[in-house]
N, C-alpha and C positions, 0 to 999 in steps of 0.2 A: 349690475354689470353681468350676472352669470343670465339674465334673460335676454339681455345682450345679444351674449354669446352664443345663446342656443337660436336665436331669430338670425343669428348671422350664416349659423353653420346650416340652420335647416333652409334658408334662403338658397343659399351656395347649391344644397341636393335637390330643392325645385328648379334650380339653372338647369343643373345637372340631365334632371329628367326631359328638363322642356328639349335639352340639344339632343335628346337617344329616340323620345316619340313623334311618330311619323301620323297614329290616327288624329283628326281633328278634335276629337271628341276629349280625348286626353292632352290634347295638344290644349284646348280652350282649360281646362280642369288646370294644369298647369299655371297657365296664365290667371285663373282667381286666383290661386295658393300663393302665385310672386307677386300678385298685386294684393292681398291682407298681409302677406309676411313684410311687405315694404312702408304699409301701415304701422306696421306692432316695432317694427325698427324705428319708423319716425317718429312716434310716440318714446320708446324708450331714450332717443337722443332728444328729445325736447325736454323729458324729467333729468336729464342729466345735465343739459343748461339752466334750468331751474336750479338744480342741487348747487351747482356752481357759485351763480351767482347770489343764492342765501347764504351761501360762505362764503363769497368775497365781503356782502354786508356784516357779515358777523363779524370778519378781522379789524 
């Protein structure tokens, strides 16, 4: 959960930055950082339905 947390919060400050830079160069830099941070998010919600449902098996 807390890796989560921190892929949510640092996604939110690459939003952040992508809306404040005007050069392309940082603007592109932007754009890989929001697209691996939306990787490592979707990753961390795919082990979270995994975890789910081996506890729903266990009950």
């Amino acid at each position: 959960m807390e890796g989560m947390r921190q892929t949510r919060d640092q996604l939110n400050y690459a939003y952040a930055q992508f809306n404040t830079y005007s050069d392309p160069d940082l603007v592109d830099a932007c754009v890989y950082e929001i697209n691996a941070l939306q990787s490592r998010y979707s990753y961390f919600v795919r082990q979270m339905k995994q975890l789910d449902a081996a506890r729903e098996e266990a009950v």
